[in-house]
N, C-alpha and C positions, 0 to 999 in steps of 0.2 A: 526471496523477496516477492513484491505480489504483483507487480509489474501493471499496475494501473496508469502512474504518473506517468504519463508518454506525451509527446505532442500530438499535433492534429497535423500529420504530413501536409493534406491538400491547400490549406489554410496558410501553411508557410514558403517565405519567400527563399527564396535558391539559398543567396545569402545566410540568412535565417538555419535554416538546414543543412547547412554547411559548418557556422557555428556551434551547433548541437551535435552535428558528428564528430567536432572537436572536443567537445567536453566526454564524450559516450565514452572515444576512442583513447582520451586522454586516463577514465578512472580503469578503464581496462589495461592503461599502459601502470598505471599505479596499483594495481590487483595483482600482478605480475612480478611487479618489482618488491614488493612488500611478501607475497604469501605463494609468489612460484604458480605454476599452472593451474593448483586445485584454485587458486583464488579468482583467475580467469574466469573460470564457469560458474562464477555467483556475480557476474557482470546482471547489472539491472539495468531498469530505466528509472527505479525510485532512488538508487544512488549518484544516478548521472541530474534529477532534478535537484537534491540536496546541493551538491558540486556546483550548481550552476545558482542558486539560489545564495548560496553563501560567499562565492565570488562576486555573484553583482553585489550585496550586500558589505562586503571588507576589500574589495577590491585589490588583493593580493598580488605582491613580486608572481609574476609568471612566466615563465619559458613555454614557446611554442616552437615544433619541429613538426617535420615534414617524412615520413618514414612510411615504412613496407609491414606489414605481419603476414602472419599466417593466412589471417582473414581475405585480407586484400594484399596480396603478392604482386599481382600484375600494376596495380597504381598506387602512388603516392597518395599520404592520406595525413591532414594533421592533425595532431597531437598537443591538447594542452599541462600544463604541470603549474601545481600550487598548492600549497596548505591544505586548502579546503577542498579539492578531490584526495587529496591524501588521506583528510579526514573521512569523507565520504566513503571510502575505500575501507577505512576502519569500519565503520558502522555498519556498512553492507557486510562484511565478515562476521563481525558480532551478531548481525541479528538472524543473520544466514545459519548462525553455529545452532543458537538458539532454536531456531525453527527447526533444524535439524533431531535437534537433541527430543524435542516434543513430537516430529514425528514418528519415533521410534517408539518412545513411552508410549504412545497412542496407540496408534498404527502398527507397530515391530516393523519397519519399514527398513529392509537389510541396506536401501542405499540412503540411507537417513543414517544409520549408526556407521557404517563405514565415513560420512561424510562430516559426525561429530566429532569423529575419533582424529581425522586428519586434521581437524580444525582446534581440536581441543588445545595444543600448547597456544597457539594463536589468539584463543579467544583469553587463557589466563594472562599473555602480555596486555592485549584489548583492555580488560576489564582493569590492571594494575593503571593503566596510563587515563582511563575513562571509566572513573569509579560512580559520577553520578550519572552518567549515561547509562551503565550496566547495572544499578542498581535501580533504578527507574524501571529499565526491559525487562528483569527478572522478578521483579517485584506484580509487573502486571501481566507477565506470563503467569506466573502462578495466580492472578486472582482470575484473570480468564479463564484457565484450566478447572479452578475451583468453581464457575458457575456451570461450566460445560459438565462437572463428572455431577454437580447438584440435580442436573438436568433440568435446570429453572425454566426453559425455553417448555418443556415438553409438560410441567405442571403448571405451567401457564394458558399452556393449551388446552389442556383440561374445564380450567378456570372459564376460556371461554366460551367453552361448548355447554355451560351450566344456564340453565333455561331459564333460571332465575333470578341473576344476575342482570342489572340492567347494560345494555349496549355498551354507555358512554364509557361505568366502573371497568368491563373487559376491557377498551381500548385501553382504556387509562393504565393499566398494568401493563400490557402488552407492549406500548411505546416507551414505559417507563424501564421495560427492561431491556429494549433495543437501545436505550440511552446507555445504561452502566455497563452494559456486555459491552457496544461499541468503543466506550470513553477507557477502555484497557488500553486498544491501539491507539487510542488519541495521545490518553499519558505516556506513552513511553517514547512515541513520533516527538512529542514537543520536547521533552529533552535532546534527543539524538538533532533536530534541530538547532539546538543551542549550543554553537562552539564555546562559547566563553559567555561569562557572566558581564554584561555591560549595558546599556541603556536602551540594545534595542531587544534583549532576551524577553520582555513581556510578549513582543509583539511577532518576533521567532517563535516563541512557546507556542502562541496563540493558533498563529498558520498551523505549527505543525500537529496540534493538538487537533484542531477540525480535520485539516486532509489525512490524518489518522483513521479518524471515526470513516471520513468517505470513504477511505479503502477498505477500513472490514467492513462495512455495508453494502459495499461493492462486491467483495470477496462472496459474501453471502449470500448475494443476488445468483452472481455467476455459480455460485455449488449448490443451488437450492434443489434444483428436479434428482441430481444426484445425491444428495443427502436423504433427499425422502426417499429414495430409492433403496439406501442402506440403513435406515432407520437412524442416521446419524443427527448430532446434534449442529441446527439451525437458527439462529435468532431471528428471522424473519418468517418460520414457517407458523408459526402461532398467530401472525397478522393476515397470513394467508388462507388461514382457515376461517377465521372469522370472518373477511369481510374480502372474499376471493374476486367478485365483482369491480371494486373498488381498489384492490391492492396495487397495482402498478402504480394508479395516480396519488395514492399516498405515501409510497415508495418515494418516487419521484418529488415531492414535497419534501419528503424527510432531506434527500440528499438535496437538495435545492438550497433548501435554510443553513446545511451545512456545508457545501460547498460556499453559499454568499457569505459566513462569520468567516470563513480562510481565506476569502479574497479580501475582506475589507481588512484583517491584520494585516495583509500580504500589502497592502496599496500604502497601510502607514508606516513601512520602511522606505527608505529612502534609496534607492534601488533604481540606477540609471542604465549599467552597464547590463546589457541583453534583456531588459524588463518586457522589453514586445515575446521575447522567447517564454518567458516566463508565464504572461498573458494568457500564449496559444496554450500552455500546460493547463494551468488555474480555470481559464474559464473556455476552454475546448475539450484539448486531449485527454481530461481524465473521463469525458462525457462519452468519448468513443467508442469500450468496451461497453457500455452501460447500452445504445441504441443499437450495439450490433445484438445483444443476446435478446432487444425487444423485437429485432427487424426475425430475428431466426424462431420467436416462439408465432410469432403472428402469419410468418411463411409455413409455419409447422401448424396450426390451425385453419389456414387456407385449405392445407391436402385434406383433398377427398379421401376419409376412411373406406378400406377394403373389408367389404361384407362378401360373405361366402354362402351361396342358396343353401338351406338345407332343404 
């Protein structure tokens, strides 16, 4: 998982953060019980938002306890249980499998294929029980994977170092294809949002489809100096080259306009129980990785380079 969706600790109230460690500690108590200990260690915080989004949303039978783990042995810690972490729990496994299975085809990443292999009976019940969920995820893993080996990013790049070319036409390509690379994770987030088909799935799809996009745009933010460093493929390095001056404040517009289309689907559900929780995710917590990696590049351009007399 990509572990953006978090709150904004300082922002929340005791209460509040209390609440949230009950849902975190709850889809961990359901990861457990459903897929045994490997499933423990695909604990997120984008499957503890899902859980919490679709509870306030159907307001589900829930049982809550008071209990000990491994984690927290010394103190009492609660524990919720409902449908919709259970669901949650699923989807964090499916998409975990998935990512897993792509790191390996990519990457050969030995703890990527050991961690598909453990998961693989797992993901075939997933996908029996959650057919248009997993065909959604696999449908746009593979078109991502398809613009990624096209290297569309890096012939775009090209495009815009063409001296010929006016200004606006390079933009124009370059955001047009941060749009279709991003809108993979959008489509397949807006399913896995949607437990069931009913009258508020437009407006489920819609959240989940933007906070998609913010998270591989986020995602790309956060592996960008390391991707140019392995020559790997980036969907924001081609806006980088172009108009390097400019890029963070354009960055920050793009995720603006989409982070504000997920908050206004997000407002027209009807959505009472923990909506303040919900809030500090939507319009804080997801912004918190995003000013840490701006506060560490502009403390990294503070330091004084080390020159050596010849």
């Amino acid at each position: 998982m990509f572990g953006y969706v978090t709150v904004n600790r300082p922002e929340l109230k005791v209460k509040e953060l209390d609440q949230y460690r009950s849902y975190y500690c709850g889809l961990c108590h359901a990861l457990l019980e459903r897929y045994g200990r490997r499933g423990q260690l695909l604990l997120s915080y984008d499957g503890t938002f899902l859980a919490i989004l679709l509870t306030g949303l159907y307001e589900p039978k829930e049982q809550e306890r008071k209990t000990r783990c491994m984690v927290h042995p010394l103190s009492e810690h609660r524990e919720k249980s409902n449908r919709c972490i259970e669901y949650a729990a699923d989807m964090n496994v499916m998409l975990a499998y998935r990512k897993a299975v792509d790191d390996w085809r990519d990457e050969k990443k030995q703890q990527a294929k050991i961690l598909a292999m453990l998961l693989h009976k797992d993901y075939g019940r997933i996908r029996d029980q959650y057919p248009r969920q997993e065909k959604a995820l696999a449908k746009n893993i593979r078109t991502l994977r398809q613009l990624e080996e096209q290297g569309e990013n890096t012939l775009t790049a090209g495009r815009a170092a063409e001296e010929g070319r006016p200004f606006e036409d390079r933009m124009y390509d370059i955001l047009a294809e941060i749009e279709k690379t991003s809108a993979c994770t959008g489509n397949f987030l807006a399913e896995m949002c949607v437990l069931q088909k009913d009258r508020w799935e437009k407006d489920l799809r819609e959240t989940g489809f933007y906070l998609g996009k913010f998270i591989y745009l986020m995602d790309a933010y956060d592996d960008l100096d390391e991707d140019a460093k392995k020559d790997n493929f980036n969907v924001l390095s081609g806006l980088k080259k172009l108009d390097p001056e400019h890029f963070e404040e354009i960055l920050k517009e793009i995720l603006l306009d989409t982070a504000a289309c997920c908050c206004r689907s997000f407002e027209r559900l009807p959505i009472i129980q923990d909506a303040a929780l919900l809030r500090n995710i939507l319009y804080s917590g997801i912004w918190v990785r995003f000013h840490q990696i701006r506060s560490k590049e502009k403390e990294e351009k503070r330091r004084p380079s080390m020159c050596r007399d010849t």
